[in-house]
PyMOL Python script that loads the backbone (N, CA, C, O; Angstrom):
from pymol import cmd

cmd.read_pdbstr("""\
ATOM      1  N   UNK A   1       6.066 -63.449 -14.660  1.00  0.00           N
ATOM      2  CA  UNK A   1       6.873 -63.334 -13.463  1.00  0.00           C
ATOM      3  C   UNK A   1       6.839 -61.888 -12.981  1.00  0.00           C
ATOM      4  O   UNK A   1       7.401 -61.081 -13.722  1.00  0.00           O
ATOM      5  N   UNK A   2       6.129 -61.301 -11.576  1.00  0.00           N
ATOM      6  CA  UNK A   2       6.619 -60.284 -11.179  1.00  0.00           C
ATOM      7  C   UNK A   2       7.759 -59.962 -10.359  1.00  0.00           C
ATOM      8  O   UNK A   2       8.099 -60.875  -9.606  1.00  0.00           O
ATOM      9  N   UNK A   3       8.678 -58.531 -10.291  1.00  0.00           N
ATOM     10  CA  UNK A   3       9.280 -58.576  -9.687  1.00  0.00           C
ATOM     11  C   UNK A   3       9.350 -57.710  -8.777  1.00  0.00           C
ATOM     12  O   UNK A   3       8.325 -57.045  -8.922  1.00  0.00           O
ATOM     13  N   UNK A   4      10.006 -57.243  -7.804  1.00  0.00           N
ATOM     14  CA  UNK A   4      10.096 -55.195  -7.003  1.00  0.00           C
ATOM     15  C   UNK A   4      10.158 -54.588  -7.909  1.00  0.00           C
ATOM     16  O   UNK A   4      10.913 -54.836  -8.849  1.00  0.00           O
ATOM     17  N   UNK A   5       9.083 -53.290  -7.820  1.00  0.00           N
ATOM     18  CA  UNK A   5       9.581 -52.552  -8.901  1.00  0.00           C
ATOM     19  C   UNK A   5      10.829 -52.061  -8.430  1.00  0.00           C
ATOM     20  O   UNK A   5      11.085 -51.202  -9.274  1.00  0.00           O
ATOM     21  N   UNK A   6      12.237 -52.063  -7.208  1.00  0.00           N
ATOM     22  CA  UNK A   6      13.144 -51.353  -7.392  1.00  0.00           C
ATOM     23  C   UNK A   6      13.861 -51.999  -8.142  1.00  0.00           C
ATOM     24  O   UNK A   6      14.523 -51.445  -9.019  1.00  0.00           O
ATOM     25  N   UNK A   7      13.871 -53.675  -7.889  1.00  0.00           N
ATOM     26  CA  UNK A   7      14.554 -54.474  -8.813  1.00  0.00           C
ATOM     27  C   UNK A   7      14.416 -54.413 -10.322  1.00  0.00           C
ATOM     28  O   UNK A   7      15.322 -54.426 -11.156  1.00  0.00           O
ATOM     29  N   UNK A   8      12.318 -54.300 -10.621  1.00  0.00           N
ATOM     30  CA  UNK A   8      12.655 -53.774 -12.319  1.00  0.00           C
ATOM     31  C   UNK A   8      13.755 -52.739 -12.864  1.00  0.00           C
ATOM     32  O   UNK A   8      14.524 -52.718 -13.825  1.00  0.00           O
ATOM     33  N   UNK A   9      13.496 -52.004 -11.930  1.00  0.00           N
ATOM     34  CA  UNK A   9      13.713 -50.759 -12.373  1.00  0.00           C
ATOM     35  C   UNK A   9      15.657 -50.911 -12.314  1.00  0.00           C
ATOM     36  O   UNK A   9      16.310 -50.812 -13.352  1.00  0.00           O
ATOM     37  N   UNK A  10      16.242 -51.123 -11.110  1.00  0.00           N
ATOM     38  CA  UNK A  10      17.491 -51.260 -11.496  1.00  0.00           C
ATOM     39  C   UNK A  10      17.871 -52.197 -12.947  1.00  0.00           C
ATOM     40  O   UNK A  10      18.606 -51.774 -13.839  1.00  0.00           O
ATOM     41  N   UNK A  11      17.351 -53.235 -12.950  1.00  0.00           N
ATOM     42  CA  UNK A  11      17.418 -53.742 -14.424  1.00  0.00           C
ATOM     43  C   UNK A  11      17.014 -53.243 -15.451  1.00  0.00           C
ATOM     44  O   UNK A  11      17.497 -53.731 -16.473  1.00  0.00           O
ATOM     45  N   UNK A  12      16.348 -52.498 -15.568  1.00  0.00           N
ATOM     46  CA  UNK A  12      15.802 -51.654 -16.629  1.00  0.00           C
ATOM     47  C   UNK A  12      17.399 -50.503 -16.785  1.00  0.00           C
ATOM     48  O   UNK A  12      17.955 -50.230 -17.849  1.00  0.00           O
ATOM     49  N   UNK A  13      17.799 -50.041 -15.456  1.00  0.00           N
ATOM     50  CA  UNK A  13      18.515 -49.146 -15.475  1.00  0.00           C
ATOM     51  C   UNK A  13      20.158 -49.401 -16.229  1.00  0.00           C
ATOM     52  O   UNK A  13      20.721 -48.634 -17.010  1.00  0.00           O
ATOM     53  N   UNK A  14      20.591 -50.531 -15.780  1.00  0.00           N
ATOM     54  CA  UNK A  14      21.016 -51.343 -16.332  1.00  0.00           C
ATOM     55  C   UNK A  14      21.286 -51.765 -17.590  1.00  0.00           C
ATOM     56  O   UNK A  14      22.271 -51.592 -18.308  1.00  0.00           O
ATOM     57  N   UNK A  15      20.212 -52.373 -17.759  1.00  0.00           N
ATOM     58  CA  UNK A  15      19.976 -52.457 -19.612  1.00  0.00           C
ATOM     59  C   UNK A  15      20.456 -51.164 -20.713  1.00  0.00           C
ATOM     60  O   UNK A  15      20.975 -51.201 -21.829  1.00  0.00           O
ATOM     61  N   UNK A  16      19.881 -49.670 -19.548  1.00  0.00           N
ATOM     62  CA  UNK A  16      20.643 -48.768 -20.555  1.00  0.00           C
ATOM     63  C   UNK A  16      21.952 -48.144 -20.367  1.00  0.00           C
ATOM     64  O   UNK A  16      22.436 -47.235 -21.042  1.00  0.00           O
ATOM     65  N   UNK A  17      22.424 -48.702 -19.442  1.00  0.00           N
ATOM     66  CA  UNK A  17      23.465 -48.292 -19.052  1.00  0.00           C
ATOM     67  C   UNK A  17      24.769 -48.934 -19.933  1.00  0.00           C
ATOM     68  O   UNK A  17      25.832 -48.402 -20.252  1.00  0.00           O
ATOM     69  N   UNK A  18      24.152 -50.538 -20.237  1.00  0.00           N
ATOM     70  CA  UNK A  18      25.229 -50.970 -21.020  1.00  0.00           C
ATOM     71  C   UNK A  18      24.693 -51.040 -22.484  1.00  0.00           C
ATOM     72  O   UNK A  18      25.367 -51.757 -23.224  1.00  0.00           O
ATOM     73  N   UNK A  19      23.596 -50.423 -23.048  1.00  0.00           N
ATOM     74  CA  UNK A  19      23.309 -49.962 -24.408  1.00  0.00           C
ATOM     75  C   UNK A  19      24.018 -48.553 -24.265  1.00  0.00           C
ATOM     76  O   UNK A  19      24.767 -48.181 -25.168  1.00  0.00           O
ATOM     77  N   UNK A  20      23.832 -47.890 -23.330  1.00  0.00           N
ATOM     78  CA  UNK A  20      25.053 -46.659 -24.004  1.00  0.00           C
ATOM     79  C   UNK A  20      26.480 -47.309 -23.416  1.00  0.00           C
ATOM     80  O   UNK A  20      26.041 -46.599 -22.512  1.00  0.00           O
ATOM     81  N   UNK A  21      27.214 -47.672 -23.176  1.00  0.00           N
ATOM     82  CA  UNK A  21      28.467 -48.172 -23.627  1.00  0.00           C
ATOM     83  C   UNK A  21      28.618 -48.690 -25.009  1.00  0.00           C
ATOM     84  O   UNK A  21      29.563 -48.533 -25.782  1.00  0.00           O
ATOM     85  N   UNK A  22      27.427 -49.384 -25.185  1.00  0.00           N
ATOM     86  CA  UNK A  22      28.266 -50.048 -26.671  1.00  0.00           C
ATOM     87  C   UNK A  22      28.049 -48.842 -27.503  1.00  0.00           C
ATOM     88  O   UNK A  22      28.377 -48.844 -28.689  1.00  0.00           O
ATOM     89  N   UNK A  23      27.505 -47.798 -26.926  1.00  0.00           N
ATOM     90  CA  UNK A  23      27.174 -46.280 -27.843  1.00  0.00           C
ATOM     91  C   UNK A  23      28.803 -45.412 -27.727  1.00  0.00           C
ATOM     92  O   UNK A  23      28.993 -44.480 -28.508  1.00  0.00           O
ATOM     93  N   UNK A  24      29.849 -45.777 -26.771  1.00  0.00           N
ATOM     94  CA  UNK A  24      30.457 -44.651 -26.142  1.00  0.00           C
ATOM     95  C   UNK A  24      30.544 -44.077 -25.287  1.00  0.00           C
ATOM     96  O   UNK A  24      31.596 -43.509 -24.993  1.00  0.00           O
ATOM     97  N   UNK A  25      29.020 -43.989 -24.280  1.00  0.00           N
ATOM     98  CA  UNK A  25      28.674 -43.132 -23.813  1.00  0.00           C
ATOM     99  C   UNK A  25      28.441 -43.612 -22.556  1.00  0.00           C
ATOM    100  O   UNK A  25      28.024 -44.751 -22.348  1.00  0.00           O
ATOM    101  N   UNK A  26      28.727 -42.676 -21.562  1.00  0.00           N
ATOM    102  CA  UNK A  26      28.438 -42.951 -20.083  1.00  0.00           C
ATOM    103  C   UNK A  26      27.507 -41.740 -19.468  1.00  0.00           C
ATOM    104  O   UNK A  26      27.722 -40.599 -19.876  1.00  0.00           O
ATOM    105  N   UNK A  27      26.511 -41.964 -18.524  1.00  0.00           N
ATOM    106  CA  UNK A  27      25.651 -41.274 -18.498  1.00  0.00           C
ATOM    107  C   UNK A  27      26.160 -41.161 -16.686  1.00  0.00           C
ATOM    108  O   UNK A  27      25.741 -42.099 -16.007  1.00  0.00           O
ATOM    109  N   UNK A  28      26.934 -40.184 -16.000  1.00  0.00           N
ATOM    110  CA  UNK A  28      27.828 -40.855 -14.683  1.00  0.00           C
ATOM    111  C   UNK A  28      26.840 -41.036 -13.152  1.00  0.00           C
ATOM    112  O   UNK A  28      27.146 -41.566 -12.083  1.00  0.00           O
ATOM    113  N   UNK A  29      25.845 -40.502 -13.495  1.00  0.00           N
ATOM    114  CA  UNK A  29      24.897 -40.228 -12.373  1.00  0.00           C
ATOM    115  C   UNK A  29      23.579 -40.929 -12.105  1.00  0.00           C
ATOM    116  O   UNK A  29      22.814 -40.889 -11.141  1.00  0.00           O
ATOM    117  N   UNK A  30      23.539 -41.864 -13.758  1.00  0.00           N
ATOM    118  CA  UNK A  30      22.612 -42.765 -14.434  1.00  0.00           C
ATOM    119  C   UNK A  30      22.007 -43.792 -12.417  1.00  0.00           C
ATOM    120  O   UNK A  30      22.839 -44.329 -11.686  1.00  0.00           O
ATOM    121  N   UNK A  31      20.931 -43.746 -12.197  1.00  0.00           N
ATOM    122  CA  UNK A  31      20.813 -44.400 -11.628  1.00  0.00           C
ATOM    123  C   UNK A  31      19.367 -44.568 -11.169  1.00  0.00           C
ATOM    124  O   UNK A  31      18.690 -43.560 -11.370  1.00  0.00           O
ATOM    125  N   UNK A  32      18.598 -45.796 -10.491  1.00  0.00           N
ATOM    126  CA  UNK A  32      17.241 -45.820  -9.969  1.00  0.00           C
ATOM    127  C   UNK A  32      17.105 -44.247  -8.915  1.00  0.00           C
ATOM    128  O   UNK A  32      17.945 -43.682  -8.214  1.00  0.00           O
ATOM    129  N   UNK A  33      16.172 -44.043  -9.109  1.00  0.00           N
ATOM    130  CA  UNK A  33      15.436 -43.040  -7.903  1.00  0.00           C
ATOM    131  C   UNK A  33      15.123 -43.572  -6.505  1.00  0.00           C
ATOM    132  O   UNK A  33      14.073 -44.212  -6.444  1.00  0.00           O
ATOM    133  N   UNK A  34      15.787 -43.447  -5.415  1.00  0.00           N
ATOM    134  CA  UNK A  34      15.259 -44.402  -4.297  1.00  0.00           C
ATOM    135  C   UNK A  34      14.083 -44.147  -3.637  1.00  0.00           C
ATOM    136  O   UNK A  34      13.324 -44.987  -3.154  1.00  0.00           O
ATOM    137  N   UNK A  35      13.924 -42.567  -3.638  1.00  0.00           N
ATOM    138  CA  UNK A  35      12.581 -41.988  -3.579  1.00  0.00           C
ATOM    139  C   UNK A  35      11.444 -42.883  -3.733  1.00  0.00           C
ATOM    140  O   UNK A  35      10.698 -43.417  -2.912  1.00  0.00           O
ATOM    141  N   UNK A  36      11.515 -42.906  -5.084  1.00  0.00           N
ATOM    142  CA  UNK A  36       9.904 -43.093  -6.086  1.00  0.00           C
ATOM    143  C   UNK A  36       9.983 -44.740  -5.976  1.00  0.00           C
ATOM    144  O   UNK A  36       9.287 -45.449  -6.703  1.00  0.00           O
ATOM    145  N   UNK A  37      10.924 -45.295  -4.972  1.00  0.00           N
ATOM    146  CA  UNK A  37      10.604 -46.938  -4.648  1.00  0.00           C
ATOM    147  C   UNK A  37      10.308 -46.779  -3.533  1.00  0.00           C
ATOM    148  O   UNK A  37      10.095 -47.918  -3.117  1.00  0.00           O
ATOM    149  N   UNK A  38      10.143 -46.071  -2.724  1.00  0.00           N
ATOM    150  CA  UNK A  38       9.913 -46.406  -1.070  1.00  0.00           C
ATOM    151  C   UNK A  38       8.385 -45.592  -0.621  1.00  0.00           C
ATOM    152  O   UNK A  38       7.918 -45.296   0.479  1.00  0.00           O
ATOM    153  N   UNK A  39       7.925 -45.419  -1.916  1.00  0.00           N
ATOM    154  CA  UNK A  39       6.558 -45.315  -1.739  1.00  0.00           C
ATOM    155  C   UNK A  39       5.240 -46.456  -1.388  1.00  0.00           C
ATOM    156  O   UNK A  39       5.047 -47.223  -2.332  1.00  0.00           O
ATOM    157  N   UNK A  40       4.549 -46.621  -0.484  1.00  0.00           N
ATOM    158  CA  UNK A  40       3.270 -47.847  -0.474  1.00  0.00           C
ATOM    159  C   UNK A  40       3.004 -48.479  -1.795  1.00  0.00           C
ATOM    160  O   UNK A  40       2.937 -49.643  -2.188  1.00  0.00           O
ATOM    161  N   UNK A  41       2.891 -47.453  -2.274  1.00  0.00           N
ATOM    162  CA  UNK A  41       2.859 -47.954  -4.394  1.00  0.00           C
ATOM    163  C   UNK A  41       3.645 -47.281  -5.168  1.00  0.00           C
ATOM    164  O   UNK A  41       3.415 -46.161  -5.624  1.00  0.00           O
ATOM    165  N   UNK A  42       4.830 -48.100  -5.384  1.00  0.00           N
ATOM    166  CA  UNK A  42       6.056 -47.539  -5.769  1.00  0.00           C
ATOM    167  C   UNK A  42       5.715 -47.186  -7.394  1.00  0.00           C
ATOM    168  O   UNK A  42       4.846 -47.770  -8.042  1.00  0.00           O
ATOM    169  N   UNK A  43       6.502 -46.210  -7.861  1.00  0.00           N
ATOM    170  CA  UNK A  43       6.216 -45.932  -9.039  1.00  0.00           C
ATOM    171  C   UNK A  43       7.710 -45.181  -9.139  1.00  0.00           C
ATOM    172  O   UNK A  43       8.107 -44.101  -8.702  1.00  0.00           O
ATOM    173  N   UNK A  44       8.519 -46.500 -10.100  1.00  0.00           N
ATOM    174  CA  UNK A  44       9.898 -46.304  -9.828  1.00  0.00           C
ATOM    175  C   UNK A  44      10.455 -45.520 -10.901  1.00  0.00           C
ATOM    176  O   UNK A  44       9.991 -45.705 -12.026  1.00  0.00           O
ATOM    177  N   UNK A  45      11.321 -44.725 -10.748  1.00  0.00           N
ATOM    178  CA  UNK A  45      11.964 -43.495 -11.701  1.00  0.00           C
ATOM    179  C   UNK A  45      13.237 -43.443 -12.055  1.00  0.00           C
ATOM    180  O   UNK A  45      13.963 -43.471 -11.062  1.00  0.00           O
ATOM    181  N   UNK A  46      13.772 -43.384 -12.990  1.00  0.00           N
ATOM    182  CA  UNK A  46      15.589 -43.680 -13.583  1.00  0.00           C
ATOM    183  C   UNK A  46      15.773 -42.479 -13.669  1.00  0.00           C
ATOM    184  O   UNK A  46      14.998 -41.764 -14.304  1.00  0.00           O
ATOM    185  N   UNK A  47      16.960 -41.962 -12.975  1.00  0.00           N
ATOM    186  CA  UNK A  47      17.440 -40.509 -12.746  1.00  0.00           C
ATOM    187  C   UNK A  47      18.452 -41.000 -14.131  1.00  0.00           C
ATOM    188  O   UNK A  47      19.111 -42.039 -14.164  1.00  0.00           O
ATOM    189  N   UNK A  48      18.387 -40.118 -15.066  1.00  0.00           N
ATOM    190  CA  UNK A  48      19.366 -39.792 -16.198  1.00  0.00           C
ATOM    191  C   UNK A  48      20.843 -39.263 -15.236  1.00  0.00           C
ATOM    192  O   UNK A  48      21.955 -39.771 -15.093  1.00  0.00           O
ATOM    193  N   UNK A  49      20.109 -37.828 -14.623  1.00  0.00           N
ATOM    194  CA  UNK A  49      21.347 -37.231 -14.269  1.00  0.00           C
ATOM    195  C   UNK A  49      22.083 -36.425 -15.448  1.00  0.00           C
ATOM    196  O   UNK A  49      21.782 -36.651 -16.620  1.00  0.00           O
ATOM    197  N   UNK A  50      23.076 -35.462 -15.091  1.00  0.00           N
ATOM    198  CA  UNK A  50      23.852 -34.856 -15.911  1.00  0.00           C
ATOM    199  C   UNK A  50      25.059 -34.723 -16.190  1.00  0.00           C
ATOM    200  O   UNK A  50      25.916 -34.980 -15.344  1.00  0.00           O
ATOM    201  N   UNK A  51      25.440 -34.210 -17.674  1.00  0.00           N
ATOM    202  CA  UNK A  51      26.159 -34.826 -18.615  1.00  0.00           C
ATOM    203  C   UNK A  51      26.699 -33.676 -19.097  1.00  0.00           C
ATOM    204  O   UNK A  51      26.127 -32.587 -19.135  1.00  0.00           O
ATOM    205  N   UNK A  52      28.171 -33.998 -19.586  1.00  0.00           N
ATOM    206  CA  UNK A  52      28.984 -32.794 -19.951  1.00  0.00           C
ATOM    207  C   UNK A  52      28.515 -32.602 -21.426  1.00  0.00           C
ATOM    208  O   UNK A  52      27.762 -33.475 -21.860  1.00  0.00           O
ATOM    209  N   UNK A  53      28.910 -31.425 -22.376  1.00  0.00           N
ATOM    210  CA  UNK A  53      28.200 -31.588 -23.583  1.00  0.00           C
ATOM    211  C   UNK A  53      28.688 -32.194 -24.357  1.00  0.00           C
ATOM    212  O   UNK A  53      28.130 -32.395 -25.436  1.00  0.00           O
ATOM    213  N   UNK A  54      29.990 -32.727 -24.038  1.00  0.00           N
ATOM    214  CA  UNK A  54      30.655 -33.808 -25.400  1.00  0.00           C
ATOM    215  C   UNK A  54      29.310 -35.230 -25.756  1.00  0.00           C
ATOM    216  O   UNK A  54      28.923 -35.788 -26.783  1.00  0.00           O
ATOM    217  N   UNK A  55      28.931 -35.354 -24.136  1.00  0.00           N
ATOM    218  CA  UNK A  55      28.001 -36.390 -23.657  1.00  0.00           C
ATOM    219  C   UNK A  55      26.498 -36.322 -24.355  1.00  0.00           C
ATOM    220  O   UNK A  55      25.769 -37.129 -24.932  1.00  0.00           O
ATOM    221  N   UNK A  56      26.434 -34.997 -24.010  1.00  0.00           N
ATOM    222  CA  UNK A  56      25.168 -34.051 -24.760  1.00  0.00           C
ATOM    223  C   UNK A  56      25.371 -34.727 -26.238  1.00  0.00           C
ATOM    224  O   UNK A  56      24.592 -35.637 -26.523  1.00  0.00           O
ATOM    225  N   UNK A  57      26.278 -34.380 -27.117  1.00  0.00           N
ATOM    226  CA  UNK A  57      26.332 -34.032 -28.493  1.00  0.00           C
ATOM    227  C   UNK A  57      26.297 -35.591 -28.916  1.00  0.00           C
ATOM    228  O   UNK A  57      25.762 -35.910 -29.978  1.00  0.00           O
ATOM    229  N   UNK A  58      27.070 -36.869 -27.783  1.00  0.00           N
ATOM    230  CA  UNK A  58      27.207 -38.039 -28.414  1.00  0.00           C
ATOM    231  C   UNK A  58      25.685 -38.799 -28.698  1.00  0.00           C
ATOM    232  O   UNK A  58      25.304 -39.317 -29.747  1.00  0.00           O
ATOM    233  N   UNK A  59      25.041 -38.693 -27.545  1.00  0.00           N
ATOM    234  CA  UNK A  59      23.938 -38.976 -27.312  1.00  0.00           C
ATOM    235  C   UNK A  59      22.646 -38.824 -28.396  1.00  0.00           C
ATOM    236  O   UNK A  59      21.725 -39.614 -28.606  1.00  0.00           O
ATOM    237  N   UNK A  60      22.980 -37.280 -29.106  1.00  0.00           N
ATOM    238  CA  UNK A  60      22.000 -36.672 -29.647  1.00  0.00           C
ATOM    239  C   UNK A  60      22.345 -37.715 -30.987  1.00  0.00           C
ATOM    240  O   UNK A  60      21.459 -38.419 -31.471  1.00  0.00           O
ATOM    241  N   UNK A  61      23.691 -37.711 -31.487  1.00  0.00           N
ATOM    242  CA  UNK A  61      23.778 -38.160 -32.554  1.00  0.00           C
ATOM    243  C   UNK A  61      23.849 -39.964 -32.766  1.00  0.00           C
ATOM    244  O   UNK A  61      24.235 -40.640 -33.720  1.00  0.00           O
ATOM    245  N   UNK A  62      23.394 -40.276 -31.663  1.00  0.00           N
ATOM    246  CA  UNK A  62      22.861 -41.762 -31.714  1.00  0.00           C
ATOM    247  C   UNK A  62      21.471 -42.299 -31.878  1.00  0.00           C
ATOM    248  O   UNK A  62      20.998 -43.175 -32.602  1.00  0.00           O
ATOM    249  N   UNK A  63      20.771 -41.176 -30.620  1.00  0.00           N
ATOM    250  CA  UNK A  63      18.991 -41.044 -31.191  1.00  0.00           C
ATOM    251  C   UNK A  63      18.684 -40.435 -32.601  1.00  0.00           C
ATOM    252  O   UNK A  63      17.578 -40.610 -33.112  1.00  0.00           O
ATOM    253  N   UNK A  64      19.903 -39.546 -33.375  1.00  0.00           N
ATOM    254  CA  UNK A  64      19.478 -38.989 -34.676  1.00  0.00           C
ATOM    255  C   UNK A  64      19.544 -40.416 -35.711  1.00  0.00           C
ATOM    256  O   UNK A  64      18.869 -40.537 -36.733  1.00  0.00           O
ATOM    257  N   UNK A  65      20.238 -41.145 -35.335  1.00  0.00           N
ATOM    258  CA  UNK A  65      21.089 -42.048 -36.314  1.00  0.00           C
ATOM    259  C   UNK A  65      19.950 -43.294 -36.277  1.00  0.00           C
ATOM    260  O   UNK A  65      19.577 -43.915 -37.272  1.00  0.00           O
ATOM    261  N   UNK A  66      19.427 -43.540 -34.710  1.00  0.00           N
ATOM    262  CA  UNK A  66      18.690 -44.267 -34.606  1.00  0.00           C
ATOM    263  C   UNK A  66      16.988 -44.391 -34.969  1.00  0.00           C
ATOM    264  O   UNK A  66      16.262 -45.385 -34.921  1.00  0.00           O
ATOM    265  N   UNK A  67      16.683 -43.021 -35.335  1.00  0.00           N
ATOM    266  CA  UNK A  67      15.207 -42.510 -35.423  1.00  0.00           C
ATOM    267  C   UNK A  67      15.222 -42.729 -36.920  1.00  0.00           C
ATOM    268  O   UNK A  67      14.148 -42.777 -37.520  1.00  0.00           O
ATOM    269  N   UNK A  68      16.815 -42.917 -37.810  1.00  0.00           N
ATOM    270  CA  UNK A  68      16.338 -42.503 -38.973  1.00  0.00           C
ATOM    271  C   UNK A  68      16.161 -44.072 -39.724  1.00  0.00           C
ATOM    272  O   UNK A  68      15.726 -44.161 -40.873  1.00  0.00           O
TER     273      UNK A  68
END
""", "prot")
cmd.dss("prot")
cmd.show_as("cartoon", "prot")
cmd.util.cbc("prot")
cmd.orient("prot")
């Protein structure tokens, strides 16, 4: 099944948006790039955005926890 890539991509965006909740964590700016969809050949991009360092520090110690 294909879909828009803006639509992948919001679902994709999505998906991590509520894997970091069940982390704690809110990422507040988390969102698709509208840019990098409104190209002839879209090549769609998830803006992270930025994060206070409590956010910083939660984050780090979930990819540490998770890598190991």
């Amino acid at each position: 099944m294909t879909t828009e890539p803006d639509t992948e991509a919001q679902e994709a965006c999505d998906e991590l948006a509520a894997a970091l909740r069940q982390a704690g964590i809110v990422l507040p700016s988390l969102g698709v790039d509208p840019v990098s969809c409104a190209r002839p050949y879209p090549r769609p991009l998830v803006e992270l955005g930025r994060c206070n360092l409590e956010t910083v520090r939660r984050l780090t110690a979930v990819l540490v926890r998770a890598a190991r």
